[in-house]
N, C-alpha and C positions, 0 to 999 in steps of 0.2 A: 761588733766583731763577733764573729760566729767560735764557740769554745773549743778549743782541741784537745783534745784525749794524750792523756799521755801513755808511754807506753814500753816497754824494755824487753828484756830476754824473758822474765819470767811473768809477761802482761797477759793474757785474753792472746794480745796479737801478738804475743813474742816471736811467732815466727817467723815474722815480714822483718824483714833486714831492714836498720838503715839509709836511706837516701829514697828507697821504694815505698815510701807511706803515700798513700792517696792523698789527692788534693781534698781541702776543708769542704765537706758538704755546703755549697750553696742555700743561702736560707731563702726563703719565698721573699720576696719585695713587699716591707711591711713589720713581717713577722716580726725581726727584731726590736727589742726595746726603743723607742725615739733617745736621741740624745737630749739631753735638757729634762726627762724626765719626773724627774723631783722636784718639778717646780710646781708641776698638778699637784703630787703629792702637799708641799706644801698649803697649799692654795683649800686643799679639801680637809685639812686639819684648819686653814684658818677659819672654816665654817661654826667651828664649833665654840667661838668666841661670841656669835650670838647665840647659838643655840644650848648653853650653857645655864645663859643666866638668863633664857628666856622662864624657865619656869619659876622663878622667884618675882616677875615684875605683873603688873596689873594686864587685865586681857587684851586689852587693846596694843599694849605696849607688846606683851606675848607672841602677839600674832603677827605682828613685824617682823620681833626678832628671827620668829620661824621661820617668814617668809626669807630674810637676808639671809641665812644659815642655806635653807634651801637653795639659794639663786649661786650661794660658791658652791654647792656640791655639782650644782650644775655646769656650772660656767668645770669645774674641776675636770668632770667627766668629759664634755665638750673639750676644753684644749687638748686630757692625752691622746682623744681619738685623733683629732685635728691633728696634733704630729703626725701621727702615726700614718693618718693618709697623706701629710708632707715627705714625711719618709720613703712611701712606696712611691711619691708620685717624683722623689727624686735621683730614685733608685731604678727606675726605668728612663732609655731612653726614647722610647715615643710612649707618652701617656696624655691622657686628656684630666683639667683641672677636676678637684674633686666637685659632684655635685652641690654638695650642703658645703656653705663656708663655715665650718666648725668654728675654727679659732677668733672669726668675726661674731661670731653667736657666742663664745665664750666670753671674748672680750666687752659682749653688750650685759650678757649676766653677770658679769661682776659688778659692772657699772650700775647695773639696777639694784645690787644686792648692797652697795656702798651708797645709794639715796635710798633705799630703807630704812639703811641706819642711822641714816644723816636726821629721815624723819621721825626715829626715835628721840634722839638729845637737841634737835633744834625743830621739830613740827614743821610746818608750810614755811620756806623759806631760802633765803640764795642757798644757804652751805648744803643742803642736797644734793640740789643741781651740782656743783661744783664737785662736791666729795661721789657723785658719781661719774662724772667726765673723768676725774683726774685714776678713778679706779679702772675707766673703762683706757684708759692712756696708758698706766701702767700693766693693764695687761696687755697693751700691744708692742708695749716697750720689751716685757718678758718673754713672752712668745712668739711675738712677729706675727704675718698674714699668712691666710690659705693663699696658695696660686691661684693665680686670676687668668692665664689663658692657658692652652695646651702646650705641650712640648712636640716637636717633630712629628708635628702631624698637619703637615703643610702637602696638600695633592693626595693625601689619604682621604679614601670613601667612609664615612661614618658609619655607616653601612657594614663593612666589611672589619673595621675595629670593634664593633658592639659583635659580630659573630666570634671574632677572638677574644673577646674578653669574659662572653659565656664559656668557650670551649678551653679557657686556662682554668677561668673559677672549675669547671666539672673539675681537670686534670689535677688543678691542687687540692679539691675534695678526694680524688682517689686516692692520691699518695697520702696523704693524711689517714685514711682507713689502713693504706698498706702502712705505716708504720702503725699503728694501734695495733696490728695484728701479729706484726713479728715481736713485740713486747712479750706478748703471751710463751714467748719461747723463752721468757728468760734467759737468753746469751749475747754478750756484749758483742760478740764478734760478726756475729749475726744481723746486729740491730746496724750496727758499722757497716756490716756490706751490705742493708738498704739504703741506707745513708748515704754512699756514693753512687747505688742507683739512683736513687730521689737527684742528686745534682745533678748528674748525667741527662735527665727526663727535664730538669728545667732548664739548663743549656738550649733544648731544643726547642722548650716555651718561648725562653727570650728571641730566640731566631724570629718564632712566628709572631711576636709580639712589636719586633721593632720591624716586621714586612706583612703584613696583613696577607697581604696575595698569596704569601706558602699557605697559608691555614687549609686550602682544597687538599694541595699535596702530603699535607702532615696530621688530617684529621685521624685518617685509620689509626694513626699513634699515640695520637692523644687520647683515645676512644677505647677501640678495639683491643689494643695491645696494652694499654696500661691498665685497663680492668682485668684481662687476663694475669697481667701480673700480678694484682690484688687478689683474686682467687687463687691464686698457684699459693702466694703467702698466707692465707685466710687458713687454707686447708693445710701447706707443711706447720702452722706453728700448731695447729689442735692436735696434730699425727706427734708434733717434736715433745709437745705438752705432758702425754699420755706415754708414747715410746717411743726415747732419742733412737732414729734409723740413718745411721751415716751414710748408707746409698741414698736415701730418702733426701739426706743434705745434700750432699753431692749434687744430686739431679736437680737442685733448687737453684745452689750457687751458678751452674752449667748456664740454668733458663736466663736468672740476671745476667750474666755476661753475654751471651746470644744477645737479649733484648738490649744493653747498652752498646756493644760494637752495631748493631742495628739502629740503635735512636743518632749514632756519632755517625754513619755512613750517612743518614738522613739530614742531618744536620748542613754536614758538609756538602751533601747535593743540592740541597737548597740555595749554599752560598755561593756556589758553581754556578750555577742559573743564573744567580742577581750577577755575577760577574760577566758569564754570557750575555745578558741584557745590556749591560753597560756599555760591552763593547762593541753592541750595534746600533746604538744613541750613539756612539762617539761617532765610530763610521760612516753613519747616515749624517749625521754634524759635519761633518770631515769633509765629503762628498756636496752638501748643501752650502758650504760657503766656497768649494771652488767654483761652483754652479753661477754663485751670486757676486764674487767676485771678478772686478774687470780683468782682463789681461794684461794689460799695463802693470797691474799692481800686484798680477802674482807673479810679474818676472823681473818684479825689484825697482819698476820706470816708477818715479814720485807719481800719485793721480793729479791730474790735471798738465800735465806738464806734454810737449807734444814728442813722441818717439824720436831721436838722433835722426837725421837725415845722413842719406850715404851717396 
């Protein structure tokens, strides 16, 4: 869950009333910490139980231990990523499964790094094999699987998902610059009101992301106008840096609001359309089974049964 700022009469925002606080900035799918976390953590601290007392034992034994030490850092690294793309991928609703199965590559480095060590205290022999199954089991018991197929992406053109999913990555690389850049302004209030711009702008990501087919109609905005706004910000915070110019503010906070009532009209057109659509699939539906329906049966006579004679 994404932090909320607190805030009163004599805050940064003291002057926004009560009940009128913006909703919580939207964090990018992903970003956030996985849940379960600390269990990599754990996992990468257990490395260090060979890698300890590998430099007190003979070279051969050594070289083991280093290699088992290495295989938890890895498997470590491997799982938190693996949430983290479980995370994003179930924080969207149309995504396709991650490429690399992280957490099955995690879960096989363990297992390799637990028959290393098996073949440190028992050499060539069963309790290896086993003390690395039962590592690479408990790590699947810990962390669970990567997804194995896509999510609502059933009649979507793969095609048309790899150009969206270039044209979000650009759009969350820009907002990421816009906010590095209003930092430099040092003001809380400020950084806040890119903060509900930034949700604002991914509002209209997830649009295109759970319909492919907007991305024609939403690219100038994802593009065109979001780098505009990255420069409008680039340039007031070295102006705000050097000398705070309150019209200079003014004409900033003006731009973001133009460009969010403009990304929300957008938004909303978009969803218009997919509703327009719907309702000509229904229509056309509608139309094609009275087409294909007998007569009998759309004025209520059982089918097969022969019309009342009169």
């Amino acid at each position: 869950m994404a932090a909320q700022r607190f805030g009163g009469k004599y805050s940064p925002d003291g002057s926004r009333q009560a009940g009128t606080q913006p909703p919580i900035p939207r964090a990018a799918p992903g970003a956030e910490k996985p849940k379960g976390g600390w269990r990599a953590t754990l996992l990468f601290l257990a490395a260090f139980i060979f890698l300890f007392p590998a430099f007190g034992e003979e070279p051969g034994a050594m070289l083991l231990s280093l290699i088992a030490g290495g295989c938890l850092i890895l498997s470590a690294w491997l799982s938190r990523e693996g949430m983290r793309a479980r995370a994003a991928f179930d924080a969207r609703r149309v995504a396709r499964r991650p490429a690399i199965p992280r957490l099955l590559f995690g879960a096989i480095a363990t297992g390799a790094a637990l028959f290393t060590g098996g073949l440190i205290g028992h050499g060539i022999s069963l309790y290896p094999i086993l003390f690395g199954l039962a590592g690479a089991g408990l790590h699947i018991g810990a962390f669970g699987l990567d997804p194995w197929s896509d999510k609502g992406m059933e009649g979507i053109d793969r095609f048309q998902t790899d150009r969206v999913a270039r044209a979000v990555a650009g759009a969350e690389k820009t907002l990421s610059q816009m906010k590095d850049a209003i930092l430099r302004a040092k003001d809380r209030q400020l950084e806040g009101r890119v903060d509900r711009f930034i949700a604002q702008t991914r509002g209209l990501m997830q649009r295109v992301e759970e319909d492919p087919g907007d991305l024609t109609a939403a690219r100038r905005y994802l593009t065109v106008y979001l780098e505009g706004a990255r420069d409008a910000t680039v340039k007031f915070a070295d102006l705000w840096a050097i000398r705070p110019d309150p019209k200079a503010r003014e004409d900033y906070e003006a731009l973001l609001t133009d460009l969010e009532t403009t990304f929300a009209t957008r938004s909303e057109n978009l969803l218009g359309n997919d509703r327009d659509n719907l309702d000509v699939e229904i229509s056309v539906l509608r139309d094609r089974l009275k087409f294909e329906t007998p007569s009998g049966i759309s004025s209520g006579t059982p089918p097969g049964s022969n019309p009342p004679q009169v």
